[in-house]
PAKOLZA-66253 format. One record per atom (N, C-alpha, C): x, y, z. Coordinates in Angstrom, 1 decimal, padded with zeros to 4 digits, m for minus. Example, Ala and Ser with C-alpha at 12.3 -4.5 7.8 and 13.67 -1.06 7.14 Angstrom:
residues 2
ATOM       X       Y       Z
ATOM   013.2  m005.7   007.8
ATOM   012.3  m004.5   007.8
ATOM   013.2  m003.3   007.8
ATOM   012.8  m002.2   007.1
ATOM   013.7  m001.1   007.1
ATOM   012.9   000.0   007.9
END
This chain:
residues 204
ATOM       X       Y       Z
ATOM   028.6  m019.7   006.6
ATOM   027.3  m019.8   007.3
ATOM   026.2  m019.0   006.7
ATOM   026.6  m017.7   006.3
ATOM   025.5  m017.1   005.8
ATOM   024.8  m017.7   004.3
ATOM   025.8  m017.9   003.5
ATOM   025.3  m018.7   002.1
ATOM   024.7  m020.0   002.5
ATOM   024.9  m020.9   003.2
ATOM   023.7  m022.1   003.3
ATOM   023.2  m022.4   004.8
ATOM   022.8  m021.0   005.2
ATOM   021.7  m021.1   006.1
ATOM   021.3  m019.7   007.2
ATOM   022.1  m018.9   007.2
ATOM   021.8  m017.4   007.6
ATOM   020.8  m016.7   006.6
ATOM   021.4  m017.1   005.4
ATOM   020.6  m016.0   004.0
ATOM   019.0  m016.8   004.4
ATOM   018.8  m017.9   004.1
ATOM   017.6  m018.6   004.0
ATOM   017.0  m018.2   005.6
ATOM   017.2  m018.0   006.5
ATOM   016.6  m017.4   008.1
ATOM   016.3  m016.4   007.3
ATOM   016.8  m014.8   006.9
ATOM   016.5  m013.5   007.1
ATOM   015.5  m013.8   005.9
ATOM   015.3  m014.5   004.9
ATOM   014.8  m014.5   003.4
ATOM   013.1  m014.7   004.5
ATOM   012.9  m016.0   005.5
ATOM   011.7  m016.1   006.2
ATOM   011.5  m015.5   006.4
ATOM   012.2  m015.0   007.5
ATOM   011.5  m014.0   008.5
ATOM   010.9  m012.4   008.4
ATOM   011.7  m012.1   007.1
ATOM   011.6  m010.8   006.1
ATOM   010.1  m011.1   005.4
ATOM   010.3  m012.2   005.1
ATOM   008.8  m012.6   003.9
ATOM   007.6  m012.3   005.1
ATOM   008.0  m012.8   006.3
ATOM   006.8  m013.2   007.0
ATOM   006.1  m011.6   007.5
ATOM   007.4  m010.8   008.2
ATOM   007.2  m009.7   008.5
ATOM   006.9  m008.2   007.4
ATOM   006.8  m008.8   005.9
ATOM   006.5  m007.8   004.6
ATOM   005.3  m007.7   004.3
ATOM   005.1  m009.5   004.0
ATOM   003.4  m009.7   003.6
ATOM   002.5  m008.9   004.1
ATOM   002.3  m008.6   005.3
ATOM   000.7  m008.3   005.6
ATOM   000.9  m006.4   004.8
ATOM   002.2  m006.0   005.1
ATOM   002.4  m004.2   004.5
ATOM   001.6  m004.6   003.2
ATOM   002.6  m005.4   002.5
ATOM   002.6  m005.3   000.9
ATOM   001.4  m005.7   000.5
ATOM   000.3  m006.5   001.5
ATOM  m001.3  m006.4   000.8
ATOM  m001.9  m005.6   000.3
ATOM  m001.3  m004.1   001.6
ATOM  m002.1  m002.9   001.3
ATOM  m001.6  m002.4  m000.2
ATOM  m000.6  m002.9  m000.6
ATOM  m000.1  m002.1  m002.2
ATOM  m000.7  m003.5  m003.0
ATOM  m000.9  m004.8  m002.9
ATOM  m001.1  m005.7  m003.9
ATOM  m002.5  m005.6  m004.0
ATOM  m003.3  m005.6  m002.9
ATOM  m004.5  m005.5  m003.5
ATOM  m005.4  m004.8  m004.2
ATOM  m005.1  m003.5  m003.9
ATOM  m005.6  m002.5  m004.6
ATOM  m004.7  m002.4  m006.2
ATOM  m004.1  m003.0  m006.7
ATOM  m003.2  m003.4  m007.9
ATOM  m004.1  m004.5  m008.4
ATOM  m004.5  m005.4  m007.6
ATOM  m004.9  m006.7  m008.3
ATOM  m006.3  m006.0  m008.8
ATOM  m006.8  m005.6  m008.3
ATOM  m008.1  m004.6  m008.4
ATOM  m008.4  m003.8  m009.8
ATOM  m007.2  m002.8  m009.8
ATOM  m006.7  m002.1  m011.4
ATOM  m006.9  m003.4  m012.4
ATOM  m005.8  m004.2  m012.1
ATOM  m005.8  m004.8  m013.6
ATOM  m006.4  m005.8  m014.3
ATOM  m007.6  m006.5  m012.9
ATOM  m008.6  m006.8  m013.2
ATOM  m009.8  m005.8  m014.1
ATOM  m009.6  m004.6  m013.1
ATOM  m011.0  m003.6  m013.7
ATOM  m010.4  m002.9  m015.5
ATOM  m008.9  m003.5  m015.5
ATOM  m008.4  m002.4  m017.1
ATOM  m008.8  m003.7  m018.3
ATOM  m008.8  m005.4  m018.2
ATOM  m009.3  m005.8  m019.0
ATOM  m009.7  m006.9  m018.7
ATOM  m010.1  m007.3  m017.5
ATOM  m011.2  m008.7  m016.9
ATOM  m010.3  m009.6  m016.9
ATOM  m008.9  m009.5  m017.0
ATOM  m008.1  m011.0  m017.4
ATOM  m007.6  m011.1  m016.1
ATOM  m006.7  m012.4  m015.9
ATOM  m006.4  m012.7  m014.9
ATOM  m005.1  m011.6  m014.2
ATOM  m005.3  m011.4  m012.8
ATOM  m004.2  m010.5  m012.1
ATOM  m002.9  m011.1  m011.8
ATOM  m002.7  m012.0  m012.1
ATOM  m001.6  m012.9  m011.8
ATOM  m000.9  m013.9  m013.3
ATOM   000.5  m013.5  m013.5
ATOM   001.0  m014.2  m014.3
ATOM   002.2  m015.3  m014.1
ATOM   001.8  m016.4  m014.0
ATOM   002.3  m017.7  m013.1
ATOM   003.9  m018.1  m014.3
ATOM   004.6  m017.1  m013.9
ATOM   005.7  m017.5  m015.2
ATOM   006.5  m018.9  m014.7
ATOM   006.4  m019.9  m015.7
ATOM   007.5  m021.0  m015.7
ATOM   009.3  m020.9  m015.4
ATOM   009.9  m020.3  m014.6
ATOM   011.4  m020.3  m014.3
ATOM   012.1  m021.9  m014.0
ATOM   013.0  m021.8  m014.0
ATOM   014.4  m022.6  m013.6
ATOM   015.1  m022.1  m012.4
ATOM   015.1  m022.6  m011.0
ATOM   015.9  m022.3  m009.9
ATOM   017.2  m023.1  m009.7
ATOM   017.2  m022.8  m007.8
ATOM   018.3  m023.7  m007.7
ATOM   018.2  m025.4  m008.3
ATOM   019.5  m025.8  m008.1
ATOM   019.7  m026.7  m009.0
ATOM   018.6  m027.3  m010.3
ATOM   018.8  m026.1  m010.7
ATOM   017.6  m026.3  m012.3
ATOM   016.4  m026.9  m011.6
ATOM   015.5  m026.5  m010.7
ATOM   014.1  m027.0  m010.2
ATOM   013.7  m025.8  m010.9
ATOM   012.4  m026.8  m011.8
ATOM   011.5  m025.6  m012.2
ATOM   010.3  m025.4  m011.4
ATOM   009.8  m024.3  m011.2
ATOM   008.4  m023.8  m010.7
ATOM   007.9  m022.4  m011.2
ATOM   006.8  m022.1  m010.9
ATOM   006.1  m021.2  m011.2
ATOM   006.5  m020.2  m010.0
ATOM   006.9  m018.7  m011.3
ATOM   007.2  m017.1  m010.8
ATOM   006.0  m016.5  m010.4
ATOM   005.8  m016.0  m009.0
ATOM   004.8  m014.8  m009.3
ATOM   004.6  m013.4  m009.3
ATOM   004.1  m013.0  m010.5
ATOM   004.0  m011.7  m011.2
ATOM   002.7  m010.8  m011.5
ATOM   002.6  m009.9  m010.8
ATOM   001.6  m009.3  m011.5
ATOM   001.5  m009.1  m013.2
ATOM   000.7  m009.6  m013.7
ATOM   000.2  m009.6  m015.4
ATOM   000.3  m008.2  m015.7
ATOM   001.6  m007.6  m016.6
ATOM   001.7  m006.3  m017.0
ATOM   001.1  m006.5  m018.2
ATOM   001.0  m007.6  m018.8
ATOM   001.0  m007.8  m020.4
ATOM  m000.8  m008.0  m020.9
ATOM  m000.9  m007.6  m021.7
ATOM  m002.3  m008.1  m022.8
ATOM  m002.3  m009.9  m022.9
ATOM  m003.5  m010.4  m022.5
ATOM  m004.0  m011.6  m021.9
ATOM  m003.7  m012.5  m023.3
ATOM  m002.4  m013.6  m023.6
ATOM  m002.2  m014.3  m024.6
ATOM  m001.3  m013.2  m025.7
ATOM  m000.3  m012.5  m024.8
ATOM   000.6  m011.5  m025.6
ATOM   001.4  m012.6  m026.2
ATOM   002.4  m012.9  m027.4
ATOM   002.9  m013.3  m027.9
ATOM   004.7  m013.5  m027.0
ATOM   005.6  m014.3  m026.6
ATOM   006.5  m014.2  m026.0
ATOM   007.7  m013.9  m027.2
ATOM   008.6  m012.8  m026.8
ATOM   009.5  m012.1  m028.1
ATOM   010.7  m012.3  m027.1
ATOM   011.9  m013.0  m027.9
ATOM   012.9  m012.8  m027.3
ATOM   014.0  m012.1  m028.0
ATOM   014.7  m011.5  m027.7
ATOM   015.8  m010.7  m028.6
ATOM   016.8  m011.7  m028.9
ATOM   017.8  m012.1  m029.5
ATOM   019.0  m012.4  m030.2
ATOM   019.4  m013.1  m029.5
ATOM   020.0  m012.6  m028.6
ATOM   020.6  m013.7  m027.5
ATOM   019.7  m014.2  m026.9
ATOM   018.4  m014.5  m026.9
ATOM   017.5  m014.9  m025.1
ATOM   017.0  m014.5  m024.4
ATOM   017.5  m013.5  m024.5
ATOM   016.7  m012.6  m023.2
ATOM   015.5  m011.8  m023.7
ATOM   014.5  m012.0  m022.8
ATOM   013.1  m011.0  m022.8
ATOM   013.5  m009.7  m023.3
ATOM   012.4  m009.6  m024.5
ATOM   012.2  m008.2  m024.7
ATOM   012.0  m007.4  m024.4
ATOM   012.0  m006.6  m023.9
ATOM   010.8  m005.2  m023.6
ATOM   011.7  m003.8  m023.9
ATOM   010.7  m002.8  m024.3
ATOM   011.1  m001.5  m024.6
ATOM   009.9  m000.7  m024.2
ATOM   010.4   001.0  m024.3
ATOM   009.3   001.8  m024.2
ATOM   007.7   001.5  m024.3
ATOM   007.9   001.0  m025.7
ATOM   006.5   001.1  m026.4
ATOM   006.3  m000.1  m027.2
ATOM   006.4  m001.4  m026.1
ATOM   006.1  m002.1  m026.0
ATOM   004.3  m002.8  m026.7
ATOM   004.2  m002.9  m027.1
ATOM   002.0  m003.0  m027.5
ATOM   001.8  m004.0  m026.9
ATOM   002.9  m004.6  m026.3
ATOM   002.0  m006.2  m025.5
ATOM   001.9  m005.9  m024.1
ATOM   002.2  m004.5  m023.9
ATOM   001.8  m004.1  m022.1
ATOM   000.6  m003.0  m021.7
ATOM  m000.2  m003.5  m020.9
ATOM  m001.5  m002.7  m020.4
ATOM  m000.8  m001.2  m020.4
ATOM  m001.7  m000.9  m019.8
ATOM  m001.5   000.6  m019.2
ATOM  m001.0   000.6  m017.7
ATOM  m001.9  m000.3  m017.2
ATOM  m001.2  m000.3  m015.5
ATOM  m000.3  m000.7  m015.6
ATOM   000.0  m002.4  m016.5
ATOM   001.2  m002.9  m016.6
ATOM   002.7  m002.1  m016.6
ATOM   002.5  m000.6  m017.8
ATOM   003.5   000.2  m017.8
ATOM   003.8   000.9  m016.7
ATOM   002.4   001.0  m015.5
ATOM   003.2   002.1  m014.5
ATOM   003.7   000.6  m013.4
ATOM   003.5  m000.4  m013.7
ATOM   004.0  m001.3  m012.7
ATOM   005.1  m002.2  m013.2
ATOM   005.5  m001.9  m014.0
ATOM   007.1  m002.2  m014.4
ATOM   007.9  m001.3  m014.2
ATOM   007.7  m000.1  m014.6
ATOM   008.4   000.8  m014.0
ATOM   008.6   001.3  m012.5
ATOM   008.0   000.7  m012.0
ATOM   007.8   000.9  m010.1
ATOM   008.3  m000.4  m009.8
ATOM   008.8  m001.7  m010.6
ATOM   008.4  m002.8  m010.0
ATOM   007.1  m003.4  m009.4
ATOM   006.3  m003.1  m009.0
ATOM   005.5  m003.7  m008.5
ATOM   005.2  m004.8  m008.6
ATOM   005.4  m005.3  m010.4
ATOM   004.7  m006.3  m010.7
ATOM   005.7  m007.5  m009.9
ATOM   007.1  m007.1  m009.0
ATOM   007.5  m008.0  m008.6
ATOM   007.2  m008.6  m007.2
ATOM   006.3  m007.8  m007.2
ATOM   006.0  m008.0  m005.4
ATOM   005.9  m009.1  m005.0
ATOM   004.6  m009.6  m005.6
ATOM   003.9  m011.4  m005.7
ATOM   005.5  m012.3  m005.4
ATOM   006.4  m012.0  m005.5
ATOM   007.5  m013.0  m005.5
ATOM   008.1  m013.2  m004.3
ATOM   007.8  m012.2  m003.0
ATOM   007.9  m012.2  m001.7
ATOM   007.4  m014.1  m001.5
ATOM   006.1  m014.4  m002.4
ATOM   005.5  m015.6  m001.9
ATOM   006.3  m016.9  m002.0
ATOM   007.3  m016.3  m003.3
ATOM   008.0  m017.6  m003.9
ATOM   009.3  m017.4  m002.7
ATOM   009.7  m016.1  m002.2
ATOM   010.7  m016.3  m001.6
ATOM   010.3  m017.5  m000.2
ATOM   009.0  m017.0   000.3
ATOM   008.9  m017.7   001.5
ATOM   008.5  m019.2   001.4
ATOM   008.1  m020.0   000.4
ATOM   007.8  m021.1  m000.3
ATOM   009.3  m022.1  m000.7
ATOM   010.6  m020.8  m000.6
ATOM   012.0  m021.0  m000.6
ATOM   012.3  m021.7  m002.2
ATOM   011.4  m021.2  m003.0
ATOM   011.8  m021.0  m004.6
ATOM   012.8  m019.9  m004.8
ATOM   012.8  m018.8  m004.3
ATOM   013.5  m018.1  m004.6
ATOM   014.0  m016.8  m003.2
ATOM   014.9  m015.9  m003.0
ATOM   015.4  m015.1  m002.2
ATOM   015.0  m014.4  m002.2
ATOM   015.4  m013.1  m001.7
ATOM   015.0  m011.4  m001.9
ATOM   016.5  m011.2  m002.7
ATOM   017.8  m011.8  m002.7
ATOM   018.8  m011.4  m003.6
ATOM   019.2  m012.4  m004.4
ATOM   019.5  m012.7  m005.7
ATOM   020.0  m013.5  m006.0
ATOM   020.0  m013.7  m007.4
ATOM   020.7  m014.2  m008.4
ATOM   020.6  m014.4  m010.1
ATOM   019.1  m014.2  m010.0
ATOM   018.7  m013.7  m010.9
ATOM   017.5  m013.3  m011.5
ATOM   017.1  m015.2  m012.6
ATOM   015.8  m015.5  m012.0
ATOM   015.0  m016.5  m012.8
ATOM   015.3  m016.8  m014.0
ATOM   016.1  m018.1  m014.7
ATOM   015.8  m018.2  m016.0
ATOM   014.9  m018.8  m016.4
ATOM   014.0  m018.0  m017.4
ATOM   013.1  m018.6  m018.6
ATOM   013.8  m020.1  m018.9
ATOM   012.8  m021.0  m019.3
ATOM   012.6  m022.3  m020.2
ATOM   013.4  m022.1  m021.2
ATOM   013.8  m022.6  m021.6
ATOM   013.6  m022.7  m023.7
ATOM   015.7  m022.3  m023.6
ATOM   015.9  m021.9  m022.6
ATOM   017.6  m020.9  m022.2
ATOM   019.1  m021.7  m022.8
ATOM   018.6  m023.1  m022.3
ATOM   020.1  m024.1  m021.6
ATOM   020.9  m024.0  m022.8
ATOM   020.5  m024.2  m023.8
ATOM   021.5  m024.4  m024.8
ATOM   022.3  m023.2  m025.9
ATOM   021.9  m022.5  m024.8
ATOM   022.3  m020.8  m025.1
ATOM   023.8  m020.8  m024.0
ATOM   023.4  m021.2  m022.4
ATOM   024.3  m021.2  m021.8
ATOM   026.0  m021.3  m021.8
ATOM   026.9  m021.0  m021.8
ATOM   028.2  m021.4  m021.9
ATOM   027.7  m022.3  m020.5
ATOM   028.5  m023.1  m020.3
ATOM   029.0  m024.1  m019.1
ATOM   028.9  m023.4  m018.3
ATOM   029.7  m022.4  m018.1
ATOM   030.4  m021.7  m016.4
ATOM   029.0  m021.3  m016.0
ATOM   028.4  m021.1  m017.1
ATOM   027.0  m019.9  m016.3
ATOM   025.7  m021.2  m015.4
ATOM   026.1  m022.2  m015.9
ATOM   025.2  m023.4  m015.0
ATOM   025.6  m023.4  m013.7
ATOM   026.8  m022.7  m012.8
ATOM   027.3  m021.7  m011.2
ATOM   026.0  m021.2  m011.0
ATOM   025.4  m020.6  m011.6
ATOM   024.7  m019.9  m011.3
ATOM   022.8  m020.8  m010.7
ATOM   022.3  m021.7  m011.2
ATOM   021.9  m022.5  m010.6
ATOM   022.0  m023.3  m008.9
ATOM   023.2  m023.2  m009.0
ATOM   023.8  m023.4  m007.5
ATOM   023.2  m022.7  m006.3
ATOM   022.6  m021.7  m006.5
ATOM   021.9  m020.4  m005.6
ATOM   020.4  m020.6  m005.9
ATOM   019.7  m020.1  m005.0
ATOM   018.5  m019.4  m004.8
ATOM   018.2  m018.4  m005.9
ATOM   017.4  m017.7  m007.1
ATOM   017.6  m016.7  m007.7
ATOM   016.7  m016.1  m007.2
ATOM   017.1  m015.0  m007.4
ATOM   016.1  m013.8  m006.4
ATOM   015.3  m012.8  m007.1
ATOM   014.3  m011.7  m006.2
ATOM   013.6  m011.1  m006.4
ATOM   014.5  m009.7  m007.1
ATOM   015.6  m009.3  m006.8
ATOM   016.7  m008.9  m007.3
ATOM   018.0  m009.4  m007.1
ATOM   018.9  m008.4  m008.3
ATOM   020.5  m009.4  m007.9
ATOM   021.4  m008.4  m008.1
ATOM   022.6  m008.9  m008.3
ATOM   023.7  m008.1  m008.7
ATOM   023.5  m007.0  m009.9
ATOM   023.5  m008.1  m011.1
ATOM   022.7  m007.6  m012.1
ATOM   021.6  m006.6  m012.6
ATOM   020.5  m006.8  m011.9
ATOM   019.2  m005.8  m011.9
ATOM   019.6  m004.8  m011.1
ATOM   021.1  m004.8  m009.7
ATOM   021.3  m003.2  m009.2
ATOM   022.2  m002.3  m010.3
ATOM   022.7  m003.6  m011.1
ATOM   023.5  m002.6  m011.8
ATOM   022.8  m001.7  m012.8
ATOM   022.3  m002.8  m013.5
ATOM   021.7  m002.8  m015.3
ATOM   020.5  m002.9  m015.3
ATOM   019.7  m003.4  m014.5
ATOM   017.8  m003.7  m014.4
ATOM   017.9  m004.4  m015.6
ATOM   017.0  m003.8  m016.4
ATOM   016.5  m004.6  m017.8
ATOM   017.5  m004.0  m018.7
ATOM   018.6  m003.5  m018.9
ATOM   019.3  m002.9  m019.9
ATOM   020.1  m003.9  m020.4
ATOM   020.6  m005.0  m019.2
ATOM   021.5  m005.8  m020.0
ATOM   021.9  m006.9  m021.0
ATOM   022.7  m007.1  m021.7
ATOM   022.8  m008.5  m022.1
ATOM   022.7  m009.3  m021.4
ATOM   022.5  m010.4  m022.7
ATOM   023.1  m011.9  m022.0
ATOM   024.3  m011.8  m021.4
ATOM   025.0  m011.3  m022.3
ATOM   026.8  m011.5  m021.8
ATOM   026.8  m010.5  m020.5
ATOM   026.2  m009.3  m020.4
ATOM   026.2  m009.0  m019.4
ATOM   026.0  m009.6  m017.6
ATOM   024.9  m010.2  m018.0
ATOM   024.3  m011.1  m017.1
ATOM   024.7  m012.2  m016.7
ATOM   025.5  m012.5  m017.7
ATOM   026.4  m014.0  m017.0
ATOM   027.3  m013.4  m016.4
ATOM   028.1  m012.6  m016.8
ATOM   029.3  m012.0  m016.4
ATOM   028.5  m011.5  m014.5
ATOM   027.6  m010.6  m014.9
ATOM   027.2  m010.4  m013.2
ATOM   026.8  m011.3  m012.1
ATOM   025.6  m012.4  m012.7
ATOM   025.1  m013.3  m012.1
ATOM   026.5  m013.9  m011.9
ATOM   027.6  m014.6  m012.4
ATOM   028.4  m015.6  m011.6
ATOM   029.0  m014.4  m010.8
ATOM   029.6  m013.2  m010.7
ATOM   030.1  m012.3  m009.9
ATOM   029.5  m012.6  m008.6
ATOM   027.7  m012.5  m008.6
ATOM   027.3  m012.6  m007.7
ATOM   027.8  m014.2  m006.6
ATOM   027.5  m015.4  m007.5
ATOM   027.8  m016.8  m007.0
ATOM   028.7  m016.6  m006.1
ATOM   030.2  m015.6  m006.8
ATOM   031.6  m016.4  m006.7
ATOM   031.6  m015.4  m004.8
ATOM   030.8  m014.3  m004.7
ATOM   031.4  m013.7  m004.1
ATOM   029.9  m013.1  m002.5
ATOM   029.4  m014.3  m002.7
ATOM   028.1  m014.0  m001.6
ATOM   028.2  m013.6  m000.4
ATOM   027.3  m012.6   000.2
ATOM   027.9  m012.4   001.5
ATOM   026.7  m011.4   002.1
ATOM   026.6  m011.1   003.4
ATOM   025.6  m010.2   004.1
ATOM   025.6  m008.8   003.5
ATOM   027.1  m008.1   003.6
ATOM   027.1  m007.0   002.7
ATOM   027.0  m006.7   001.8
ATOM   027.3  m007.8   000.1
ATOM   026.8  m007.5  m000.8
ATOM   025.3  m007.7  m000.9
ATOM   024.4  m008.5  m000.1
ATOM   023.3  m008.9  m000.6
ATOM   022.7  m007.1   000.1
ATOM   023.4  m006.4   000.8
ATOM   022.7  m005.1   001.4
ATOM   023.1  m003.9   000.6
ATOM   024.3  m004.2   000.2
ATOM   024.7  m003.1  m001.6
ATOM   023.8  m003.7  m001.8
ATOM   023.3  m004.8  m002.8
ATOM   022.3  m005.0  m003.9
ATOM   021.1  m004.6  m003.7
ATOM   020.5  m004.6  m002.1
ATOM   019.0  m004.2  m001.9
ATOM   019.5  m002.3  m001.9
ATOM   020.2  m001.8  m001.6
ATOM   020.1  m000.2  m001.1
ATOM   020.5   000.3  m002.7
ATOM   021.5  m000.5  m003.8
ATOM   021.4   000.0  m005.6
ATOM   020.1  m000.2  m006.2
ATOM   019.6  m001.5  m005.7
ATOM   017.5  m001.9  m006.1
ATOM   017.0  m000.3  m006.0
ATOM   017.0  m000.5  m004.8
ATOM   016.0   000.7  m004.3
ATOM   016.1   002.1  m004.7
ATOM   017.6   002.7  m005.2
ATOM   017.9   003.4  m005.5
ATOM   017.6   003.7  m007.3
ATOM   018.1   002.3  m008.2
ATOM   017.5   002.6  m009.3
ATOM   015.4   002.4  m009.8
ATOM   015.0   001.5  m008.6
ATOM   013.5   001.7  m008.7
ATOM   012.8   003.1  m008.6
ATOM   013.4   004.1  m007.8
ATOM   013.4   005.5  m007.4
ATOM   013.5   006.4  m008.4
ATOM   014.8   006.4  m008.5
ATOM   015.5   007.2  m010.2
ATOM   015.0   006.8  m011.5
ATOM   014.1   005.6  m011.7
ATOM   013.1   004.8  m013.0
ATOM   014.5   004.6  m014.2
ATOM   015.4   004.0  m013.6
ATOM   016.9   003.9  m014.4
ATOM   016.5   002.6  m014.7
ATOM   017.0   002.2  m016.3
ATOM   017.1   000.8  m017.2
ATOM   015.9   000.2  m016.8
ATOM   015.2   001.2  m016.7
ATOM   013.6   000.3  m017.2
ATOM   013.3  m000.6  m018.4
ATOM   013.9  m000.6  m019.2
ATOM   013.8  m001.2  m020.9
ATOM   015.3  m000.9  m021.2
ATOM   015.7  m002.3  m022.0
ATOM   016.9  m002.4  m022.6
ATOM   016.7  m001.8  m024.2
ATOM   015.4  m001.5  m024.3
ATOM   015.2  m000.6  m025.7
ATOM   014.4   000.7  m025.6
ATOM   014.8   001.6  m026.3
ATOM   013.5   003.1  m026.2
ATOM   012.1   002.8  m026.6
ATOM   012.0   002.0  m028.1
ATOM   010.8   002.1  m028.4
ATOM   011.2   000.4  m029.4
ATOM   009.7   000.5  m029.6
ATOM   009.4  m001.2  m030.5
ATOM   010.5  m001.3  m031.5
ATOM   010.9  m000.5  m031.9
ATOM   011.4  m000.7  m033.5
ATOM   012.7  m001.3  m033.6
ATOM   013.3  m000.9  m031.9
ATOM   015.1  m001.1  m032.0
ATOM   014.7  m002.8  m031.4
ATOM   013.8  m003.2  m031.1
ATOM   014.2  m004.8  m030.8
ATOM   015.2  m005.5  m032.0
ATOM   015.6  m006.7  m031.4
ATOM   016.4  m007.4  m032.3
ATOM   016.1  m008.5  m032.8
ATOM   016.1  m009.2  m034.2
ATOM   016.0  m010.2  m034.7
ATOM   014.6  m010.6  m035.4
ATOM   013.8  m009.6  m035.4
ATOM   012.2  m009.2  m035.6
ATOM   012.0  m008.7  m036.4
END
């Protein structure tokens, strides 16, 4: 009962009762990173959800307006320390999350949850082994298994390995471990970047 239709009730009614708080931190944000380089405050990323529906993510724009998209070796997004394709606010709002906030809209729109496999990027499928297409089957969320363990530090292989962990084994209490490890590594600024600095990216 909770995986196809309890989770989707608390995902509403949470979205409904967060929004009006989280204006007071989103707008004074959209504000910043309009006034650091006139470009747009919002970056409408293309993902893949449940059963492979694609739609548009939303993210506060951490990045320099037409940054170049870099992926490491296996697929997965780059990012490190000293990154050059991220603002300055951008860096204090990756590191706080913030820039995830905007995604409360996609939860209540029922693109995505407050827990769940993390969004895949376009361009992915044929990287996929089979098993990890499970993971589609779900809602993907504003965090997940994954991001409480690892945040940005992981592999692919990591990721598959956690994201189906998450599928095989959903439930009220893990989706409340996953939010209380979130919260706890957003705090401690743990696996912010799966690299220190520009130089260790891979395949570049």
């Amino acid at each position: 009962m909770y995986r196809y239709g309890i989770k989707r009730v608390f995902d509403v009614v949470v979205s409904l009762i967060a929004l009006p708080f989280l204006f007071f931190i989103m707008i004074p944000v959209a504000i910043l990173i309009k006034l650091e380089d006139r470009g747009p405050v919002f970056y409408n990323a293309p993902r893949l959800g449940k059963n492979m529906k694609e739609f548009k993510m939303y993210k506060f724009r951490s990045m320099k307006v037409n940054a170049p998209d870099i992926r490491n070796k296996d697929g997965s997004t780059f990012n490190s320390n000293n990154d050059p394709r991220v603002t300055k606010i951008g860096k204090i709002l990756r590191k706080t999350s913030i820039d995830e906030l905007p995604q409360v809209i996609n939860v209540l729109k029922g693109d995505m949850s407050f827990v769940g496999p993390r969004p895949s990027p376009l361009g992915n499928k044929d990287r996929y082994p089979k098993e990890y297409f499970r993971k589609f089957e779900v809602r993907p969320g504003i965090t997940g298994y994954n991001q409480a363990v690892l945040r940005n530090k992981s592999t692919m292989e990591q990721r598959i390995t956690n994201d189906l962990f998450y599928v095989e084994n959903i439930s009220l209490h893990l989706d409340i471990k996953i939010l209380y490890m979130t919260i706890v590594s957003v705090i401690r600024l743990k696996n912010i970047n799966r690299y220190e600095n520009e130089k260790e990216k891979v395949g570049l």
